[in-house]
N, C-alpha and C positions, 0 to 999 in steps of 0.2 A: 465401263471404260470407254473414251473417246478413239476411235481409230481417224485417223488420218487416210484420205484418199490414195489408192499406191498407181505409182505408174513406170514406166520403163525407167525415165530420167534419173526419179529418184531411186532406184535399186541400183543404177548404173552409178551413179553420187557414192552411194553409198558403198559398194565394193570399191570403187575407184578410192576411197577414201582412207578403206581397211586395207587395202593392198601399199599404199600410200604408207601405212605405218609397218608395214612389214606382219601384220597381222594375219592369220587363216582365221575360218569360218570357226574352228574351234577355239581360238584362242579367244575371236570375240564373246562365243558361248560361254568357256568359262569365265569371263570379267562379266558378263551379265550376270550367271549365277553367283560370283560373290557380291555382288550388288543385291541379291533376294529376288532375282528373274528369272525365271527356267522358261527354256525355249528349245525346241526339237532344232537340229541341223537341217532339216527337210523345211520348215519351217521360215527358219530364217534365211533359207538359201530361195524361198518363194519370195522373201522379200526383196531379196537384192534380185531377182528372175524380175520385178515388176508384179509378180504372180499374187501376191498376195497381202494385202493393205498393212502397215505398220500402227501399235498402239503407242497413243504421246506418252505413255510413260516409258516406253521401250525408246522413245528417237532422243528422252531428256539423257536416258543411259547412253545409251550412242552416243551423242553429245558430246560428254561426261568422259565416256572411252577412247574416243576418238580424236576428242583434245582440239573441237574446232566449233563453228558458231553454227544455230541452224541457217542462216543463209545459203553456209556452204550446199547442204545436204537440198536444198530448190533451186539450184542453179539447172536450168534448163525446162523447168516446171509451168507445164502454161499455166495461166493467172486467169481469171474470168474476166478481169479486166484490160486484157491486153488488147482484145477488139476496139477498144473504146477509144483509145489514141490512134488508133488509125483510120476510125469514120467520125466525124465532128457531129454528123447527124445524130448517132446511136447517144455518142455522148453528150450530145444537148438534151435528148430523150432522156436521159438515164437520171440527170439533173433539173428536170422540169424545164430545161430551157435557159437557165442560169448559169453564167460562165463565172466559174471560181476557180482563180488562181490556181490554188491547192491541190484541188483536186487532178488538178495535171499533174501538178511533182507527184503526188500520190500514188496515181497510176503509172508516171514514167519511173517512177525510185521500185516499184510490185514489180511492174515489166521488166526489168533490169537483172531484176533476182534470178 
């Protein structure tokens, strides 16, 4: 299974998300488990701590339960790309030196997230 990188931002998304619906840590538990997910409370309370990486089949649930898009859930999430818009150099580098439109909105629409 793929995990996802975890970091303060998104555990902070993510309770901020669950509380948002009026939801506790168990209520999210139990809609995992009728989904076919079993997950310890210790657990999943690492994830929303930052403490401990989330699996992408666990964030499609979330998702799913939480009734919102994954953007919501990386709002604050640095990007590897976010350096790049702000040194012309790195990003000339990164691109062999070739300035393509695109890849600006690309990295300013990632950065954004």
């Amino acid at each position: 299974m793929q995990k996802l990188v975890q970091n303060v931002s998104f555990g902070r998304n993510l309770q901020r998300l669950r509380k948002r619906r009026g939801l506790s840590q168990a209520d999210i538990l139990r809609e995992l488990q009728l989904r076919g997910r079993s997950i310890s409370r210790t657990n999943y309370a690492h994830i929303e701590q930052g403490i401990r990486s989330i699996f992408v089949s666990d964030l499609i649930l979330l998702k799913d339960i939480l009734q919102v898009s994954y953007e919501v859930f990386l709002r604050g999430f640095p990007h590897p790309f976010s350096q790049l818009k702000n040194d012309p150099q790195l990003w000339a580098a990164s691109i062999g030196g070739r300035a393509d439109p695109q890849l600006w909105q690309s990295i300013a629409k990632l950065r954004s997230l």
